[in-house]
C-alpha positions in Angstrom: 86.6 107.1 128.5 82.8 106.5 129.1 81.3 103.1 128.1 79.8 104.0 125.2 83.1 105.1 123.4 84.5 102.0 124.7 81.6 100.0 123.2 82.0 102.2 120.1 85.2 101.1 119.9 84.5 97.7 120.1 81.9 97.8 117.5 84.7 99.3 114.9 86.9 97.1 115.7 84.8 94.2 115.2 83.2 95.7 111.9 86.9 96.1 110.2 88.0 92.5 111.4 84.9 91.4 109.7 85.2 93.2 106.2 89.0 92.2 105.7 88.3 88.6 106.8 85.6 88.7 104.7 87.9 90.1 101.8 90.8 87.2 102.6 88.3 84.3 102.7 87.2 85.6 99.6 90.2 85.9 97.7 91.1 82.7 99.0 88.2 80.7 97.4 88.7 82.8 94.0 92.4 81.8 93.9 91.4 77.9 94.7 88.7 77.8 92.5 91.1 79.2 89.7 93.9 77.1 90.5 96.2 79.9 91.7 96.4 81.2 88.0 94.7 84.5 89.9 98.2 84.6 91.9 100.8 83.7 89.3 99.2 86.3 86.8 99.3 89.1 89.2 103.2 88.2 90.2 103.7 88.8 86.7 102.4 91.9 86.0 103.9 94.3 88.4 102.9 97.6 87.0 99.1 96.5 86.8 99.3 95.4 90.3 100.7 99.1 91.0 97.6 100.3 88.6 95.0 98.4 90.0 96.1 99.1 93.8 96.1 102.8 93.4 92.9 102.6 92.0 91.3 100.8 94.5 92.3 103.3 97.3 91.3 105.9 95.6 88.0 104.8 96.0 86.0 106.9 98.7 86.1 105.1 101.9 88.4 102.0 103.4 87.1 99.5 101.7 89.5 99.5 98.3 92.4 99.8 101.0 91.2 96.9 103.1 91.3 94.7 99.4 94.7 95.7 98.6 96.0 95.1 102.1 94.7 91.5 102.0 95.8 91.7 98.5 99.0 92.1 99.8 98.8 89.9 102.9 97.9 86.5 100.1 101.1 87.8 98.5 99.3 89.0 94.9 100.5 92.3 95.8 103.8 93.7 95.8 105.1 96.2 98.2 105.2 99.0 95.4 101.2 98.2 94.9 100.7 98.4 98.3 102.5 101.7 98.8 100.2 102.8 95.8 97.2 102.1 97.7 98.4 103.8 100.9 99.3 107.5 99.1 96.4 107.0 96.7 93.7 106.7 99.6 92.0 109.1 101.9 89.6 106.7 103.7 86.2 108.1 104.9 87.7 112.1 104.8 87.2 111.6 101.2 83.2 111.6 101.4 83.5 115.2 103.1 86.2 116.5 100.6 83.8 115.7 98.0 80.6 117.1 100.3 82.5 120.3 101.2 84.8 121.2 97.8 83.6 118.2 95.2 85.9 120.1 92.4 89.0 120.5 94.0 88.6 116.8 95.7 88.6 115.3 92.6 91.5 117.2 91.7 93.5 116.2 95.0 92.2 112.5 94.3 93.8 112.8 91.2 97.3 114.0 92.1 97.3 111.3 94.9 96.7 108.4 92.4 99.5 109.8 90.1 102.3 110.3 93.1 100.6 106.9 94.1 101.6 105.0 90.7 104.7 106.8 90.8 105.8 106.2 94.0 104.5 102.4 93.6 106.5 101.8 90.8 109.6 103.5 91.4 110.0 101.2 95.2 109.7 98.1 92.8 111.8 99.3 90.7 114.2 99.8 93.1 114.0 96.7 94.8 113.9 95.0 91.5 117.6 96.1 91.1 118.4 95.8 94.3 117.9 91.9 94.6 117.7 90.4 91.0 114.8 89.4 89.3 114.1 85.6 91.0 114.7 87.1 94.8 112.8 90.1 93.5 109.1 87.8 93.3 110.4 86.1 96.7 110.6 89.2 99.0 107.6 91.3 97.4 105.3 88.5 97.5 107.0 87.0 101.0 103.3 86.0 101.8 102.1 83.8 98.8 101.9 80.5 100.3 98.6 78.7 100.5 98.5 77.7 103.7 96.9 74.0 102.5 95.5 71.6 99.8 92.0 71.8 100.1 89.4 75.0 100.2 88.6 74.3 103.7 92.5 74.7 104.6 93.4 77.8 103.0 90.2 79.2 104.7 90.7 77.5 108.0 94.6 79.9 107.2 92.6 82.9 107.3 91.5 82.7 110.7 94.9 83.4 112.9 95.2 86.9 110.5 91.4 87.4 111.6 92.5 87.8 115.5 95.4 89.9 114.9 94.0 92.1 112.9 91.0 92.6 115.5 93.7 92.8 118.5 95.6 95.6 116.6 92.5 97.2 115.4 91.0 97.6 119.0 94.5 98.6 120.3 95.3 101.6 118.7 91.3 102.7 118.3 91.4 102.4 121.8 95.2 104.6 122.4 93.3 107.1 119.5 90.4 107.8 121.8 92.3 108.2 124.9 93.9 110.9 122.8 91.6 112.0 121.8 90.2 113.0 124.9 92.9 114.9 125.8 93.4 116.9 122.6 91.4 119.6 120.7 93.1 118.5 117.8 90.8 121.4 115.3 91.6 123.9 118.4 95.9 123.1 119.0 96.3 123.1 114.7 94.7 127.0 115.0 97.0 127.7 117.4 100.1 126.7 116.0 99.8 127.7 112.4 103.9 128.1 111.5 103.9 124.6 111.9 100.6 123.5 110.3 102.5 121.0 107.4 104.3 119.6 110.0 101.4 118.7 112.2 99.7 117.9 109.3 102.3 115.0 108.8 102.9 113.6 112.2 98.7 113.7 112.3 98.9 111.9 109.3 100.6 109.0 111.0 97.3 108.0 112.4 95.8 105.0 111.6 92.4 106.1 111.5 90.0 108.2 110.0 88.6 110.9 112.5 91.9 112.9 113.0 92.2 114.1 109.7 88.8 115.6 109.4 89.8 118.3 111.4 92.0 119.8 107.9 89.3 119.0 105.9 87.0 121.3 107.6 89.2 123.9 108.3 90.5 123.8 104.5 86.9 124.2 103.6 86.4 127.0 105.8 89.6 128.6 104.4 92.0 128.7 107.5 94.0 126.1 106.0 96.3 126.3 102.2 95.8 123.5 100.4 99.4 122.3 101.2 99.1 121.4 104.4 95.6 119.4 103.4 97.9 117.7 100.7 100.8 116.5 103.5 98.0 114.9 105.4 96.1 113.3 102.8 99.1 111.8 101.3 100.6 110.7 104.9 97.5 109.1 106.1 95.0 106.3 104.7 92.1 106.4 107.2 91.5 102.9 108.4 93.4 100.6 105.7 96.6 100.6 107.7 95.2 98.8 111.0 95.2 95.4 108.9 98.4 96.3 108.2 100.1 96.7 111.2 99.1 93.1 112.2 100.2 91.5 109.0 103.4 93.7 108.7 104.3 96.0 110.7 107.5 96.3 108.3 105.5 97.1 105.5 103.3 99.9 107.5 106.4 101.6 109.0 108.4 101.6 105.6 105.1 102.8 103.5 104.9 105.4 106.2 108.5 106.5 106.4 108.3 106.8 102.1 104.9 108.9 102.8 106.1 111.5 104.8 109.1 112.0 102.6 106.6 112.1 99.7 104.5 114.5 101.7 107.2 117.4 102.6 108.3 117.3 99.3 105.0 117.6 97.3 103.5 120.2 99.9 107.2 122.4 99.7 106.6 122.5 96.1 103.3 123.6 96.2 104.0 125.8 98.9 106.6 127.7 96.5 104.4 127.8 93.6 102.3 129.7 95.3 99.2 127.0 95.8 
């Protein structure tokens, strides 16, 4: 890797660190300023929380992902929410979906927010019955503590997320382009088409947009079906789940485990209708 990919690097690295700080501090200030009634109101309403999360990823871009992942990390989302988020989302690949095929993105954008709600309130469901209402709040909020009694604590809290989420960042931008390097990744999915869905899942396990490209173009040029473009988008969530990994690397392995369940199933049913 030359310097300029490493400084590259670097430069993304720094630029996420910077927006979901940003975001935390911010969220941080609202919720002092409004007493933490911004908190307790979200804890309440579970299904909104699942609502509002999907919507934000599906949002064009990481940005609506980076809000609900420090939505999550203040504890004012649940898991189910954040799970919402992550099927819901396409990160930056949704700004060529909508360049190459606008129609049919909006479609696919579409079906992801629905399997996103669904899938966001059937995990809290779940863990709902699982652990009783009271524990329920406990473990899908696990982060809702303040972290201090005046503005200038809670902020001052922020900053240790701040360094982990720029450590983790870097790290696995910097394992990507190494990869990278080493693999046509448009070239090696030609060449192994029988197993395009399931490359289009393990793919979809990276946290970062870039990879996924590669089946947006090729869908557009029509040497992909559109289920092996629907297992990826639903597996990955471009850059939202670096954050993540440093706040829970839990949460990021158990969205991800649900997503690729979600994805075989969705893209063998399409696959069978015929789509």
């Amino acid at each position: 890797m030359d310097s300029a990919a490493f400084l590259d690097i670097l430069k993304e690295s720094a630029v996420i660190t910077i927006v979901v700080t940003a975001l935390m501090l911010a969220i941080e200030a609202l919720d002092f300023w409004l007493k933490g009634r911004m908190l307790e109101g979200l804890r309440r309403t579970r299904i909104g929380q699942v609502l509002a999360s999907g919507l934000l990823g599906v949002i064009p871009g990481c940005a609506g992902g980076y809000v609900s992942v420090s939505m999550y990390a203040r504890g004012m989302f649940s898991f189910g929410a954040l799970l919402s988020m992550m099927v819901a989302t396409t990160g930056d690949e949704a700004f060529l979906m909508l360049a190459l095929f606008p129609k049919k993105a909006l479609l696919i954008f579409a079906g992801l927010l629905l399997l996103g709600f669904l899938a966001g309130w059937a995990a809290d469901a779940v863990s709902r019955r699982r652990r009783g209402e009271v524990q329920y709040i406990e473990d899908l909020n696990p982060r809702a503590t303040h972290g201090g009694n005046t503005l200038k604590e809670r902020l001052l809290h922020v900053l240790p997320h701040a360094l982990r989420v720029f450590l983790w960042t870097f790290g696995v931008l910097l394992l990507v382009g190494f990869l990278q390097e080493k693999i046509d990744l448009g070239a090696w999915i030609q060449s192994h088409p029988a197993f395009s869905i399931v490359i289009a899942i393990l793919v979809g396990l990276i946290p970062q947009s870039g990879p996924h490209m590669a089946f947006v173009t090729l869908f557009a040029d029509g040497l992909l079906p559109l289920p092996v473009l629907v297992a990826n988008c639903i597996v990955q969530e471009g850059h939202a789940g670096l954050p993540l990994l440093s706040e829970s690397k839990s949460a990021w392995f158990r969205a991800k485990g649900i997503k690729v369940l979600l994805a075989a199933i969705v893209s063998t049913i399409l696959t069978v209708i015929g789509l």
